[in-house]
N, CA, C and O of each residue as an XYZ file, in Angstrom:
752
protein
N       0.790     -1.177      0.000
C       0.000      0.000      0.000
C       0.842      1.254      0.000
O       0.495      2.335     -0.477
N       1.870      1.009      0.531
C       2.885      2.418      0.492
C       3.340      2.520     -0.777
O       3.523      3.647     -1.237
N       3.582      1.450     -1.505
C       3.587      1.777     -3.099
C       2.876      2.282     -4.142
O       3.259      2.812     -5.185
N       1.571      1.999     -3.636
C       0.332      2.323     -4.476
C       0.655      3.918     -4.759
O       1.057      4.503     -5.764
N       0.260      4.420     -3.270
C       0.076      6.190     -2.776
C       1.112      6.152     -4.405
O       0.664      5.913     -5.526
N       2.477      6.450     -4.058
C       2.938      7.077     -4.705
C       2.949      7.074     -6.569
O       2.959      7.975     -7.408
N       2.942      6.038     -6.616
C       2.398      5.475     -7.854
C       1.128      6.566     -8.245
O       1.008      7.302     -9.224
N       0.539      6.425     -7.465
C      -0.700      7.576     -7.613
C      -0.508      9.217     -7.351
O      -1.393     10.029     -7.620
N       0.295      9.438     -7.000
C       1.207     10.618     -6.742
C       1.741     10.938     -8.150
O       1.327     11.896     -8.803
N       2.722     10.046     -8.596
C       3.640      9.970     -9.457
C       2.425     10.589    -10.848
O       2.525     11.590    -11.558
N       1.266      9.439    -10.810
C       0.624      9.659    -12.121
C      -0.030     11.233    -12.123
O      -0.021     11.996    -13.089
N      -0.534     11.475    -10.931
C      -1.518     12.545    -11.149
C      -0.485     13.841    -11.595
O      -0.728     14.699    -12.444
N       0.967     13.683    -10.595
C       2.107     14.576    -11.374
C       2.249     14.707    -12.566
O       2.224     15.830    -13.071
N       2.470     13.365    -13.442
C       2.774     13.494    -14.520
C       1.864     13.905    -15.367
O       2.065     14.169    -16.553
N       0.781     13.977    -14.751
C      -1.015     14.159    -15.873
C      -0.544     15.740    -15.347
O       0.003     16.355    -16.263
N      -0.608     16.234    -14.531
C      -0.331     17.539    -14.404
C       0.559     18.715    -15.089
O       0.365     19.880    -15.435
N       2.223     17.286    -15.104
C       3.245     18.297    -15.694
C       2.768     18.141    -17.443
O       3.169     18.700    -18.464
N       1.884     17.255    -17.213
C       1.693     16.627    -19.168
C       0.572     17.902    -19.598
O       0.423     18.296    -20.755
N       0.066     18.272    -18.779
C      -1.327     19.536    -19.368
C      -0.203     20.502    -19.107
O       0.086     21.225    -20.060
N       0.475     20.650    -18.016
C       0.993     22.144    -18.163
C       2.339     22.271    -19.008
O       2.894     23.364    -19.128
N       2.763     21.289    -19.497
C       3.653     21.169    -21.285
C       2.405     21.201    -22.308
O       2.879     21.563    -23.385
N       1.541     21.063    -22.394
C       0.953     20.960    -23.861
C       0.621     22.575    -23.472
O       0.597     23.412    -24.375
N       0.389     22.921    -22.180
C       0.114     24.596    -22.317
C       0.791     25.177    -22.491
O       0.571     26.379    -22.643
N       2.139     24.583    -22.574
C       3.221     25.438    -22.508
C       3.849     25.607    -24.202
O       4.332     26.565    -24.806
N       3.581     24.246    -24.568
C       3.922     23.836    -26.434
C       2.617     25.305    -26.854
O       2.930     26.435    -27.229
N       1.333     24.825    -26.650
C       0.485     25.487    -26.851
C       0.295     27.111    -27.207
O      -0.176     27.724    -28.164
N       0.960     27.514    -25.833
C       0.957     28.796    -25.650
C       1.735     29.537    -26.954
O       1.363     30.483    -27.649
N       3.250     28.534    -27.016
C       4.438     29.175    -28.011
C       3.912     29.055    -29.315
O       4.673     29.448    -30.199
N       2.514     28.500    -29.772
C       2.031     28.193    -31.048
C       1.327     29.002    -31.039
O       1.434     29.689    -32.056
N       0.379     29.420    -30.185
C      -0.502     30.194    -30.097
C      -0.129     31.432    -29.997
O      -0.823     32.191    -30.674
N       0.814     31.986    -29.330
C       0.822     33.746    -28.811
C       1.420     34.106    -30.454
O       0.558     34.866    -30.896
N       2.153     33.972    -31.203
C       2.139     34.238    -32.489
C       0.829     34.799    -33.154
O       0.684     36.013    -33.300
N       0.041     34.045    -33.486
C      -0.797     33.887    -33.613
C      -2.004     35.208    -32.829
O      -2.899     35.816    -33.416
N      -1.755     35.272    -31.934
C      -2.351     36.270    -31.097
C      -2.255     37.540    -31.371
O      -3.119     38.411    -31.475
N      -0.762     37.566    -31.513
C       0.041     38.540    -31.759
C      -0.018     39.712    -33.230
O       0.029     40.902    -33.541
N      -0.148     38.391    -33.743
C      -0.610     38.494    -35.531
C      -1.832     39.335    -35.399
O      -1.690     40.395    -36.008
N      -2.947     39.223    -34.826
C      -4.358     39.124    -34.431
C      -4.831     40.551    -33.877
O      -5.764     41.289    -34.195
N      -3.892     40.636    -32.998
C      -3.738     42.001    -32.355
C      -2.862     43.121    -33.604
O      -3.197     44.293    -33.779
N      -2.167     42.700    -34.060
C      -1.275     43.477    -35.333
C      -2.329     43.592    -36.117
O      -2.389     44.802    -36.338
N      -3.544     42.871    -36.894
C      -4.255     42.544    -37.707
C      -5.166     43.969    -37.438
O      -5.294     45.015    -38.075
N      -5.781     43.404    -36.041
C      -6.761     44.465    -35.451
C      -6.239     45.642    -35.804
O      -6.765     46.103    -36.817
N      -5.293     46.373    -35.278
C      -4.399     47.543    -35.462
C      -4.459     48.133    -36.581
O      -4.817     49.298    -36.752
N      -4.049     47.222    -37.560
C      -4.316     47.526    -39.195
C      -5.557     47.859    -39.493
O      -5.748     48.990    -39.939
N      -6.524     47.072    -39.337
C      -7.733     47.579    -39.622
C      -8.573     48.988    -39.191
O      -9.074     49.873    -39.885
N      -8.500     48.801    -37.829
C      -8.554     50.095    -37.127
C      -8.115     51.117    -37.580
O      -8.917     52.046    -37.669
N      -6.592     51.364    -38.071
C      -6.131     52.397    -38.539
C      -6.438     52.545    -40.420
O      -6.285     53.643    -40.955
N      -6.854     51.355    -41.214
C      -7.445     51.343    -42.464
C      -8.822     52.052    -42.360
O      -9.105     52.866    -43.238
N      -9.734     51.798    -41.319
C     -11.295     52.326    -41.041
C     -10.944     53.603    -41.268
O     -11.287     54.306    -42.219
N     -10.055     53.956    -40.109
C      -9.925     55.701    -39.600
C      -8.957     56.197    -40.743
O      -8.687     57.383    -40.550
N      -8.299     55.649    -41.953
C      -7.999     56.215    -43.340
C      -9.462     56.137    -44.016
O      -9.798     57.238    -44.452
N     -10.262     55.287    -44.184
C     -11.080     55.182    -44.905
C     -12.446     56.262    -44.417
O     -13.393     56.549    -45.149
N     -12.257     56.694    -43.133
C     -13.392     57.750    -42.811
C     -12.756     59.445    -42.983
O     -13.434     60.460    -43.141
N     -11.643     59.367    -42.915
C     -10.939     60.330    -43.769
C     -10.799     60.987    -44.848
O     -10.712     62.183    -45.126
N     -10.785     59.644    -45.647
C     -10.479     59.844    -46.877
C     -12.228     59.965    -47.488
O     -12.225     60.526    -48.584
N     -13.626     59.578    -47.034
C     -14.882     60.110    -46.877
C     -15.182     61.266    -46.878
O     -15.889     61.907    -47.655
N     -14.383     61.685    -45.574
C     -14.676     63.288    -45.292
C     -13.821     63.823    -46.410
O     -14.586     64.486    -47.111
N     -12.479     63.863    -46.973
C     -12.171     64.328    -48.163
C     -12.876     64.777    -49.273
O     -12.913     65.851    -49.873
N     -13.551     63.464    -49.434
C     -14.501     63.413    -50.636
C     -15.610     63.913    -50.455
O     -16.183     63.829    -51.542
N     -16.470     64.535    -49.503
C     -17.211     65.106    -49.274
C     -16.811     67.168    -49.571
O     -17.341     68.162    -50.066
N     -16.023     66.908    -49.124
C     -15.207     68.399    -49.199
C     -15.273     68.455    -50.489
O     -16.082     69.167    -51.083
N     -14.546     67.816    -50.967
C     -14.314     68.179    -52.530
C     -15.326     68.344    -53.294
O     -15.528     69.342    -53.986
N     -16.274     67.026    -53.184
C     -17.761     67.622    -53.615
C     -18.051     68.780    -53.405
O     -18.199     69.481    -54.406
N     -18.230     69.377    -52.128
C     -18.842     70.468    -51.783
C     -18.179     71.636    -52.520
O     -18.700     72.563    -53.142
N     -17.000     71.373    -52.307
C     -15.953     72.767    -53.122
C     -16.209     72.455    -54.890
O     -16.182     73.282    -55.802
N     -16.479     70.838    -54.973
C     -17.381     71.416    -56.607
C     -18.322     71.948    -57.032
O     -18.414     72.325    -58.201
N     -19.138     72.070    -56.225
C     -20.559     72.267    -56.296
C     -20.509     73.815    -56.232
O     -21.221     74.596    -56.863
N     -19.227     74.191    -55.075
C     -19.059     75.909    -55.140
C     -18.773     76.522    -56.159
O     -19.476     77.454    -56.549
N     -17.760     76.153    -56.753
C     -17.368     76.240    -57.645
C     -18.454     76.043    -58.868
O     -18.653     77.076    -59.507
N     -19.050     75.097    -59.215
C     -20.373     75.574    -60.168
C     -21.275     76.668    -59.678
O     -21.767     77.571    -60.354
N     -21.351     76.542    -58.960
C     -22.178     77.893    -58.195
C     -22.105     79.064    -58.579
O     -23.027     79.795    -58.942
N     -20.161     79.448    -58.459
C     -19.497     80.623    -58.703
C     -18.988     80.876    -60.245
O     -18.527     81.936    -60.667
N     -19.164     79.742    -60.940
C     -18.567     79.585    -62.147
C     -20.088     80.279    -63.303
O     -20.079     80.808    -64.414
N     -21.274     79.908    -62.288
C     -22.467     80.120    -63.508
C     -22.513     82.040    -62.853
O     -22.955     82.788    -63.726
N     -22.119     82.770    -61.515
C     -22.359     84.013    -61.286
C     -20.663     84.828    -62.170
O     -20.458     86.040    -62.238
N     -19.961     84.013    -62.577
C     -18.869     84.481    -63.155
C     -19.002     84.827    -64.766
O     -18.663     85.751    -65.505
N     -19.919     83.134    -64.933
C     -20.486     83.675    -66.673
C     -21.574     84.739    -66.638
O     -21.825     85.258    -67.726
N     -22.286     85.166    -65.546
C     -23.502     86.386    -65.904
C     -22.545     87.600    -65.824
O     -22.476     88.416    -66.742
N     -21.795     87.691    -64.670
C     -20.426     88.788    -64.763
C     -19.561     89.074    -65.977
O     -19.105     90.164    -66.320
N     -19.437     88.024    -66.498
C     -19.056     87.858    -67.892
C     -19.623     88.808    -68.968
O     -19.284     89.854    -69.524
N     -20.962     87.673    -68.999
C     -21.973     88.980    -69.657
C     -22.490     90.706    -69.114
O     -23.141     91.488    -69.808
N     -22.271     90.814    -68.510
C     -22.449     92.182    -67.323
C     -21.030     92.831    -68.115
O     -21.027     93.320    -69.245
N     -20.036     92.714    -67.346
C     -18.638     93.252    -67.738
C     -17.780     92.439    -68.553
O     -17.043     91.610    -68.019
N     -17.809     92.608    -69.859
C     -16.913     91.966    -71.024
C     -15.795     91.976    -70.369
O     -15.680     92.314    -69.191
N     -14.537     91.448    -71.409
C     -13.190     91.708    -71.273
C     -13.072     92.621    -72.691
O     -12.120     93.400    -72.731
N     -13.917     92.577    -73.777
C     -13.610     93.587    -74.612
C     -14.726     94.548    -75.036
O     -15.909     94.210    -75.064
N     -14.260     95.811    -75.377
C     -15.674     96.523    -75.868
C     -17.149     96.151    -76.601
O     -18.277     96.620    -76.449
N     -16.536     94.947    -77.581
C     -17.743     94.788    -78.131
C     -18.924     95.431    -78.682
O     -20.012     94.858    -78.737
N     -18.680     96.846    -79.171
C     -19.502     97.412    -79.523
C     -20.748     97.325    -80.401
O     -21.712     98.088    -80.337
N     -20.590     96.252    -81.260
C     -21.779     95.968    -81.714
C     -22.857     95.378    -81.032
O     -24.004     95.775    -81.240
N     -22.602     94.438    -80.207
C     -23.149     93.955    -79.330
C     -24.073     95.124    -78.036
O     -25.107     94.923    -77.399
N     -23.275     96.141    -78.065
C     -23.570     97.460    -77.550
C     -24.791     98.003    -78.314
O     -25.797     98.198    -77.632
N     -24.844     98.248    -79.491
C     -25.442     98.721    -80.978
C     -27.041     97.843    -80.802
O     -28.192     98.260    -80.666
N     -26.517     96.619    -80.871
C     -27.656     95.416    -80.725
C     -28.819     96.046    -79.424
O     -29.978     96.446    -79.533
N     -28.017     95.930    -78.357
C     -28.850     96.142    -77.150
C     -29.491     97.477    -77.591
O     -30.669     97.326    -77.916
N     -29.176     98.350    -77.659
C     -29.372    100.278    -77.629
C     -30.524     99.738    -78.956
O     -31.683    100.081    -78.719
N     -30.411     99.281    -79.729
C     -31.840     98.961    -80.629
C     -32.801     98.617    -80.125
O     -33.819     99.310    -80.135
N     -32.709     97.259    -79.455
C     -33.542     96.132    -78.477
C     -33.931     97.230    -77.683
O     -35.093     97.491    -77.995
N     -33.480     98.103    -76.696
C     -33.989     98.591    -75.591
C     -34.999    100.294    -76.178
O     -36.008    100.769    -75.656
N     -34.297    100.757    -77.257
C     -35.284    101.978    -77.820
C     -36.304    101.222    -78.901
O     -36.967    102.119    -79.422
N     -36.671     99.994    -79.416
C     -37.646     99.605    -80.104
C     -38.719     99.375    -78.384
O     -39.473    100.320    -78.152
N     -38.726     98.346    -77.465
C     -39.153     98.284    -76.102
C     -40.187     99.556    -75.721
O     -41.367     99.410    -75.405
N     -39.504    100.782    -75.821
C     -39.741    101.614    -75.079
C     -40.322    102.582    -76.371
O     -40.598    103.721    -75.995
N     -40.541    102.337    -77.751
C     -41.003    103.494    -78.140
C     -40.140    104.925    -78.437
O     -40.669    106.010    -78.678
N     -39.027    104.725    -78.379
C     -38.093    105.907    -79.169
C     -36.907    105.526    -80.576
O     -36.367    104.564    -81.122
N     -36.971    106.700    -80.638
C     -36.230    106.382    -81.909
C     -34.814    107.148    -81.963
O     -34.863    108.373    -82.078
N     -33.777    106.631    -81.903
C     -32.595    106.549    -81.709
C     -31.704    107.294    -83.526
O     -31.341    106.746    -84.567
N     -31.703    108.779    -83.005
C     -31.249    109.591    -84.535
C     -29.572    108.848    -84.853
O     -29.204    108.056    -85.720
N     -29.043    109.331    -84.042
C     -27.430    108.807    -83.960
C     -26.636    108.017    -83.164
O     -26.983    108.249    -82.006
N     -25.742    107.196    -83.181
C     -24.572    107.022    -82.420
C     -23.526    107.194    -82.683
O     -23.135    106.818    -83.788
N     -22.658    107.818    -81.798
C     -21.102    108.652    -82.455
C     -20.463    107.947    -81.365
O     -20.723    108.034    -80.165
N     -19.455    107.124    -82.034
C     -18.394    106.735    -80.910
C     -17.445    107.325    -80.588
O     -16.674    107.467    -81.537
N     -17.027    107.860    -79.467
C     -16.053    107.855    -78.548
C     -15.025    107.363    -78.068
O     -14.944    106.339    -77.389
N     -13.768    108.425    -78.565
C     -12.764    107.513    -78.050
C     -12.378    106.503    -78.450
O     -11.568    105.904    -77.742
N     -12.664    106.091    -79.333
C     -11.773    104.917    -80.061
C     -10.724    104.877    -80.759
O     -10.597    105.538    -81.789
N      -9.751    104.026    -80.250
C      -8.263    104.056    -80.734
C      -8.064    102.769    -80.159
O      -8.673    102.108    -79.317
N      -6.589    102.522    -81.155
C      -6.043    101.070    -80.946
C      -5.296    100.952    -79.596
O      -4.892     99.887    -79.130
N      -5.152    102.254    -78.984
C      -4.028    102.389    -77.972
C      -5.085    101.842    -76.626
O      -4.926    100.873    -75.884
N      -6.310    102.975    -76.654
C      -7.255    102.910    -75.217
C      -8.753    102.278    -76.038
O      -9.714    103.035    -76.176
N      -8.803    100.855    -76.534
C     -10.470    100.570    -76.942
C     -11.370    101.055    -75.929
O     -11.140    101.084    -74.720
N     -12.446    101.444    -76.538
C     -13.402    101.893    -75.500
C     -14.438    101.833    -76.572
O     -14.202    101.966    -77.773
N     -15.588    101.625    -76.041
C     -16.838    101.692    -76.472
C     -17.912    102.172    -75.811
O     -19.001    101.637    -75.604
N     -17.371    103.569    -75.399
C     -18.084    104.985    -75.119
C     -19.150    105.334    -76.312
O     -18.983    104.528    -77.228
N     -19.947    106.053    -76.532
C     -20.573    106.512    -76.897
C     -21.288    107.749    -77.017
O     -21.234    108.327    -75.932
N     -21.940    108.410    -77.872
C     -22.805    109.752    -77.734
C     -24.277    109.151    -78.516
O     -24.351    108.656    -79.640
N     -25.394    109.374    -77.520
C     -26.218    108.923    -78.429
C     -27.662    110.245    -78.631
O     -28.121    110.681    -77.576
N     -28.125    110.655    -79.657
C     -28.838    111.443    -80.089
C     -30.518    110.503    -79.771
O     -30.615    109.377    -80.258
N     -31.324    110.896    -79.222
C     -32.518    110.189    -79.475
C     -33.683    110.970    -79.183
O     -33.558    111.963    -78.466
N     -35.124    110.552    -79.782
C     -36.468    111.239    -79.844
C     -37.239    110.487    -79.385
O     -37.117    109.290    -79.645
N     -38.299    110.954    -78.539
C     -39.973    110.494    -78.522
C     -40.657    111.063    -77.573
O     -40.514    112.245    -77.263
N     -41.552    110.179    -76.968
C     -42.235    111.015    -75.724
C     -41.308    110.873    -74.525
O     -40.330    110.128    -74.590
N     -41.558    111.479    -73.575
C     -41.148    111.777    -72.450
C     -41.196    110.641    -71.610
O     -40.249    110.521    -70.833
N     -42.324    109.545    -71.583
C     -42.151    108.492    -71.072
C     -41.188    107.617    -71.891
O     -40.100    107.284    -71.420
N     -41.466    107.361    -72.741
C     -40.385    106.598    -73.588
C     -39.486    106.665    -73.150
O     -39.158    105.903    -72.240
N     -38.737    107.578    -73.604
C     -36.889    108.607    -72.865
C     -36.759    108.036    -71.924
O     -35.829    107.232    -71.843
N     -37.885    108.289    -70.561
C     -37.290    107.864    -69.485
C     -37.563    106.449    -69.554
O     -36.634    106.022    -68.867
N     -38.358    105.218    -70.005
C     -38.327    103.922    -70.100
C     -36.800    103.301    -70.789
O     -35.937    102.579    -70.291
N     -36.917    103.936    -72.137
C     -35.823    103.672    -72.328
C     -34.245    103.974    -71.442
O     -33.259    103.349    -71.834
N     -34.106    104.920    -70.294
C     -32.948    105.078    -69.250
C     -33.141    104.280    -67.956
O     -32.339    104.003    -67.065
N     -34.839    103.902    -68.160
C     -34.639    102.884    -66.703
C     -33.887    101.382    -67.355
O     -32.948    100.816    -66.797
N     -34.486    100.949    -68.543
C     -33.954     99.786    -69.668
C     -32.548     99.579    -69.318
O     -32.095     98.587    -68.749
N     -31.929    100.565    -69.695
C     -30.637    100.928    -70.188
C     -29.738    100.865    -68.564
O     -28.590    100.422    -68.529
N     -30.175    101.176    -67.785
C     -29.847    101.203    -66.144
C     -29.898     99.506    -65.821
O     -28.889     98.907    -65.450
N     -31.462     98.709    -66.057
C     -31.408     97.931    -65.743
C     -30.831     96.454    -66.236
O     -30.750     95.372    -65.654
N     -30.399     96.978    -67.818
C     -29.508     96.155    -68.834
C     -28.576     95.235    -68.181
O     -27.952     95.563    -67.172
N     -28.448     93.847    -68.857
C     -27.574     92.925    -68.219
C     -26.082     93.954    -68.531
O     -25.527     94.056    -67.437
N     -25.733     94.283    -68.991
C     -24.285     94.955    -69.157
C     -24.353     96.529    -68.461
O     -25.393     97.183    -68.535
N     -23.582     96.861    -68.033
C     -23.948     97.775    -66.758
C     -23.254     98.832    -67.709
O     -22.251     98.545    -68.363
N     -24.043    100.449    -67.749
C     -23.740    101.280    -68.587
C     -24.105    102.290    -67.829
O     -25.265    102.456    -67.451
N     -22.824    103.292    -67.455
C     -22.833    104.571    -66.933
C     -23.444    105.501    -67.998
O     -23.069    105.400    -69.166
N     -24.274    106.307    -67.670
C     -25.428    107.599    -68.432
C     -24.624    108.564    -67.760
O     -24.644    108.832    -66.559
N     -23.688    109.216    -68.941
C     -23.338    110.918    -68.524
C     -23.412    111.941    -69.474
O     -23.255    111.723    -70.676
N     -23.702    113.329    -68.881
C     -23.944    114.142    -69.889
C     -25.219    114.244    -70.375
O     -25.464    114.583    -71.533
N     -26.179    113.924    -69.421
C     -27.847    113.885    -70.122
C     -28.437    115.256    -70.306
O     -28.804    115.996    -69.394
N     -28.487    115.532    -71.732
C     -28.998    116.859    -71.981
C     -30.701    116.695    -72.917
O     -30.904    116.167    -74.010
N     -31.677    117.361    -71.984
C     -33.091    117.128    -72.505
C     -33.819    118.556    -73.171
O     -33.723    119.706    -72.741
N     -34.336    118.217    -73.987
C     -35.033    119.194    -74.837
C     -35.962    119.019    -75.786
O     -35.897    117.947    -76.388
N     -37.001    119.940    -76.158
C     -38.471    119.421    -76.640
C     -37.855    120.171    -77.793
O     -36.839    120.833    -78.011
N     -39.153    119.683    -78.563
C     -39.471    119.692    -80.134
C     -40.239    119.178    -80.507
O     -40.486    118.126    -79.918
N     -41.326    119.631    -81.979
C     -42.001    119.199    -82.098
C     -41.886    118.208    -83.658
O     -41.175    118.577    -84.593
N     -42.651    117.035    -83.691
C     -42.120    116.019    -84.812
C     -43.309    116.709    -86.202
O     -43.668    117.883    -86.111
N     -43.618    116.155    -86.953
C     -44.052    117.095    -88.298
C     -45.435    117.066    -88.075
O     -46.170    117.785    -88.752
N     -46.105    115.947    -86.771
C     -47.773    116.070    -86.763
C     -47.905    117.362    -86.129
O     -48.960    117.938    -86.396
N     -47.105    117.967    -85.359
C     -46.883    118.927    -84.543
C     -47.224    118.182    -83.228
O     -48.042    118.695    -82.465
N     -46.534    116.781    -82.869
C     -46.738    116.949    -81.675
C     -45.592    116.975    -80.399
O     -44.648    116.214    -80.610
N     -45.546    117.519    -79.473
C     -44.254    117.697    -78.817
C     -43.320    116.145    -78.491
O     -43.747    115.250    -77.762
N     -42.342    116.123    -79.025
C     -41.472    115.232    -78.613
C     -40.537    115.332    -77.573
O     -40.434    116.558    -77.609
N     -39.824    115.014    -76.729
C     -38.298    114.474    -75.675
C     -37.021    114.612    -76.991
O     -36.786    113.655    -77.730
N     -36.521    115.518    -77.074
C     -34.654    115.439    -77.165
C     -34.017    115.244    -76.939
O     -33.350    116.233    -76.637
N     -33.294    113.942    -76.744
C     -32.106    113.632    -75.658
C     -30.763    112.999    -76.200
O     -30.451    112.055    -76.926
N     -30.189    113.892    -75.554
C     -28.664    113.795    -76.030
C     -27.657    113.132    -74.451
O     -27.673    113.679    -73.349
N     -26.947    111.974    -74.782
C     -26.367    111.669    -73.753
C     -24.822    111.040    -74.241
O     -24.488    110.905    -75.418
N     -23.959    110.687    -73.028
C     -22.707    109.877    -73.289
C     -23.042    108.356    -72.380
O     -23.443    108.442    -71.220
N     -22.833    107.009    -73.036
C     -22.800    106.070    -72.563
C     -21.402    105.547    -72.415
O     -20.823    105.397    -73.492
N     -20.812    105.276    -71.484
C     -19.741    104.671    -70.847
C     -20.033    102.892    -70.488
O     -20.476    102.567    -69.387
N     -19.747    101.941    -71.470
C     -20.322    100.494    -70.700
C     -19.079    100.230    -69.958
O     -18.043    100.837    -70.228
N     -19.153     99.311    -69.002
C     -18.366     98.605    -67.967
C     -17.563     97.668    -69.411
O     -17.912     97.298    -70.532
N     -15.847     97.567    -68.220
C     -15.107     96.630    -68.971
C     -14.357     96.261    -68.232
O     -13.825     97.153    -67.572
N     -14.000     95.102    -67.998
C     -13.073     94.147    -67.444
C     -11.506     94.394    -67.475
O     -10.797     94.122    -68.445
N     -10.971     95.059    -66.040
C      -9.530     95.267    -66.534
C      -8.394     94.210    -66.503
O      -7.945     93.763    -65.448
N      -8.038     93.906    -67.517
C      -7.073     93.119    -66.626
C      -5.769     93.309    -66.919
O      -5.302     93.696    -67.990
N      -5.103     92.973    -65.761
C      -3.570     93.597    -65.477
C      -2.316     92.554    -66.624
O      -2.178     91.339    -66.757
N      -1.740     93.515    -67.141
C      -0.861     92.796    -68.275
C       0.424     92.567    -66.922
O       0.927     93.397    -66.164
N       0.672     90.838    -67.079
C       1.795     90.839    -65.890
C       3.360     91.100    -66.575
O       4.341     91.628    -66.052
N       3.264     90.765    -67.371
C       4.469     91.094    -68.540
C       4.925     92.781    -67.884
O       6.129     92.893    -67.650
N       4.304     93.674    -67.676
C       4.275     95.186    -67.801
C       5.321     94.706    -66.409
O       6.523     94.959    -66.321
N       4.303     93.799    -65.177
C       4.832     94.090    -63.684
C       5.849     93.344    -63.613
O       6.758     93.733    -62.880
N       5.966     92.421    -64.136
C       7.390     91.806    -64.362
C       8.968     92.581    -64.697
O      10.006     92.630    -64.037
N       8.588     93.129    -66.022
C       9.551     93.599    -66.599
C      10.047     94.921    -65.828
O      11.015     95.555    -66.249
């Protein structure tokens, strides 16, 4: 019986040291593995938080496209508003369009100032009708997509051959123009 005990000692040891070696083989197979796992996690985590980044990027940029169309369609009406060149016919065109509108009749236009050195598409314009007209046609002309300074407005009656009193009006039109700076000049 004193042999047994230990015998039974001996085994339950060895069942003991035998689980805590396979935990031990175990462990050295496993923590790799763990390790990897935890590295893995890490990666991802920091791929998410690129990938919610790189979201918000793309949101921005949208938005700054969208501004940008925004500002690009108030740049083409500016466009049309203030040329980059005189364009005077286009000038000619409107000043028809806006005295047929209103009922006057437009005797002359004498341009102003024109030279190759300073283009300008100033004007002097001679015109007749009634008194409302005149002034329809200067609210027109005020409220015109191309923005046109009225100077020099000189008014005076007369009568047309039914004998009935007409508006005389003699003025200078100045249209808006786009300056832009020659960098060549600031350079040199």
């Amino acid at each position: 019986m004193a042999n047994e005990v230990p015998v039974k000692s001996n085994a339950f040891l060895w069942s003991v040291l035998g689980v805590l070696g396979v935990i031990g083989v175990g462990y050295f197979f496993v923590s790799p593995q763990v390790d990897s796992w935890k590295t893995a996690r890490a990666e991802a985590a920091a791929a998410e938080a690129d990938t919610v980044e790189i979201q918000q990027q793309i949101q921005q940029v949208q938005s700054l496209d969208q501004q940008l169309n925004g500002r690009q369609a108030d740049l083409d009406r500016l466009d049309l508003a203030i040329p980059n060149e005189p364009s005077f016919d286009e000038l000619l065109y409107n000043l028809e369009t806006i005295s047929q509108n209103s009922g006057v009749v437009i005797d002359s236009i004498q341009p102003v100032g024109i030279s190759e050195e300073i283009p300008n598409a100033s004007a002097t314009i001679n015109m007749r009708g009634p008194y409302l007209g005149v002034r329809q046609f200067l609210e027109q002309l005020e409220q015109n997509l191309r923005f046109v300074k009225v100077s020099n407005l000189n008014l005076g009656v007369s009568s047309n051959t039914e004998g009935a009193t007409e508006v005389v009006a003699t003025f200078q039109i100045d249209p808006a123009q786009a300056v832009i700076p020659i960098l060549e000049e600031q350079n040199g």
